[in-house]
N, C-alpha and C positions, 0 to 999 in steps of 0.2 A: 024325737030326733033333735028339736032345738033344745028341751034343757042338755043331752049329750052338748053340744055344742060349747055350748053355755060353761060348762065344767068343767071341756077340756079347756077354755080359754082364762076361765078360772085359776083352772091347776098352773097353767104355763106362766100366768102374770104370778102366783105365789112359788114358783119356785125361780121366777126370775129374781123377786123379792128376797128370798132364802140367798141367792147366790151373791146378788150385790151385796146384803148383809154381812155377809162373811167374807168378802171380798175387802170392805172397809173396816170391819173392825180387825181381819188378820194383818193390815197391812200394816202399823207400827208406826205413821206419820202426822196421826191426829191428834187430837188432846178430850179427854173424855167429852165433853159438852159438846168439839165439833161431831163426835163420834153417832152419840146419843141425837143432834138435830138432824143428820144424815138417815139415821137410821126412819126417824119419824115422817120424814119428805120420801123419804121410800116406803114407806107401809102406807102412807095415808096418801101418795098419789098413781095409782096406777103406772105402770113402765116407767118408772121415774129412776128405776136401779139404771136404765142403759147408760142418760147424763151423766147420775153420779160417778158410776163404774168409768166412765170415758174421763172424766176430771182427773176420778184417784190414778191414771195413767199417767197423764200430763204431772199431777202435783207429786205423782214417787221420782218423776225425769230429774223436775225441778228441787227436792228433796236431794235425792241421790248427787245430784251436780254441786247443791249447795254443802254439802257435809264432806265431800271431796276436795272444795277450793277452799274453805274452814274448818281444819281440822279442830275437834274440840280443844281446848285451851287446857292445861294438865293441872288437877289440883293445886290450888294456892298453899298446902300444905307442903306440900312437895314441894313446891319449887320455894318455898322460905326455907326448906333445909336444904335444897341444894346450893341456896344462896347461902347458907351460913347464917341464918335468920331463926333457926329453933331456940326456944328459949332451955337453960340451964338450968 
């Protein structure tokens, strides 16, 4: 009955792992290296996906807020031809 135990608590902290994984890598806000040290602070410390997961909440708020009040800047191509700045 304890290694039962054992396995089930196994299982749960590896599919907590599985979920935070995929949780951080679908989310689209990180740069591969933070990606990749995230991922290894979750495999390598038990229930460590719950922090992580709670942060990538707060850092998509602050993400999402930040790319709404700074819209991306529009190619510098672009805007030399719409200035009349292509060259002939």
């Amino acid at each position: 009955m304890f290694w039962v135990g054992i396995t089930l608590v196994g299982l749960a902290v590896a599919a907590l792992n599985i979920w935070g994984t995929l949780r951080i890598w679908r989310s689209g806000i990180y740069e591969r290296g933070q990606l990749v040290a995230q991922t290894a602070f979750i495999w390598i410390l038990p229930g460590a996906a719950i922090p992580v997961v709670s942060m990538l909440s707060g850092d998509r708020r602050r993400h999402d807020d930040s790319t709404a009040a700074n819209p991306q800047e529009p190619n510098a191509d672009a805007m030399n031809r719409t200035v009349g700045h292509d060259s002939h």
